[in-house]
N, C-alpha and C positions, 0 to 999 in steps of 0.2 A: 510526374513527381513520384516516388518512391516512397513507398509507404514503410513507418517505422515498425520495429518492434516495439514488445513494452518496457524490455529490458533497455533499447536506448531512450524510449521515452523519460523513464526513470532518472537515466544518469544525465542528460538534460535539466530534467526537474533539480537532480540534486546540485548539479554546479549555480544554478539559479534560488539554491535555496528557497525552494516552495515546495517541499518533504516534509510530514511526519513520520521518524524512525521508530517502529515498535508498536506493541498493542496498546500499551496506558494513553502512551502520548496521544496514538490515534484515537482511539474511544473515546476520551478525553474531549477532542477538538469534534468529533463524529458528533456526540451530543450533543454538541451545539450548533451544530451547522456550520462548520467551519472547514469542511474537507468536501470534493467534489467529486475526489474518485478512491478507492482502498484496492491495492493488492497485493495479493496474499499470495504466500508459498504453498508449494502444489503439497507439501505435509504439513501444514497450519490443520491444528486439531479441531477436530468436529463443534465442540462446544464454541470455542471461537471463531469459525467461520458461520455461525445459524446465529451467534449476536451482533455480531459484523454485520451480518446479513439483514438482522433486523435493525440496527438502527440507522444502517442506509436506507432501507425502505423509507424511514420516516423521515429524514432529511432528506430523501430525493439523491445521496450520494449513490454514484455507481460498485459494485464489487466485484471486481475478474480474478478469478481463480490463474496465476502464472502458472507455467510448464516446468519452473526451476524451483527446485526443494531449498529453503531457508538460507543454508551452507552457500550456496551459490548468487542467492539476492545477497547477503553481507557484503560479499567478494567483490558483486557489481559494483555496490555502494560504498565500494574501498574501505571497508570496516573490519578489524579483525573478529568481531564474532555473527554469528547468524542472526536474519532477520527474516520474521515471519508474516510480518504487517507492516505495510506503507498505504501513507494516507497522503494526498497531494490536496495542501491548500487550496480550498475555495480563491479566487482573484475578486 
């Protein structure tokens, strides 16, 4: 079996509708334990990925830093503007 990237993981997630688009939405849900995994564009700015970071720790969510800069997760995410944080609903 053939292992995904994360970028098609993503565009799975998002036809299934279990995406949070943006940092409010995600931090939002992050805080309360309602996201499983966050990631982030490989130019998501420092201060936002070290609170990302920390409030995954404390909900147990994961954070992987992606290879594609913001511009290019949007695109993925058939969005016309850039996107720098995705947060994948807890199930």
């Amino acid at each position: 079996m053939a292992k995904t990237t994360p970028i098609q993981d993503i565009k799975i997630l998002l036809e299934k509708k279990q995406l949070y688009l943006g940092l409010t939405r995600t931090l939002k849900a992050l805080k309360v334990g309602k996201v499983s995994k966050v990631y982030l564009a490989s130019n998501t700015p420092k201060e936002v990925k070290s609170d990302l970071t920390y409030y995954g720790n404390l909900s147990g969510a994961q954070v992987a830093t992606l290879d594609q800069p913001n511009v290019e997760l949007g695109v993925a995410c058939r969005k016309p503007f850039p996107i720098a944080v995705i947060g994948v609903i807890k199930e």
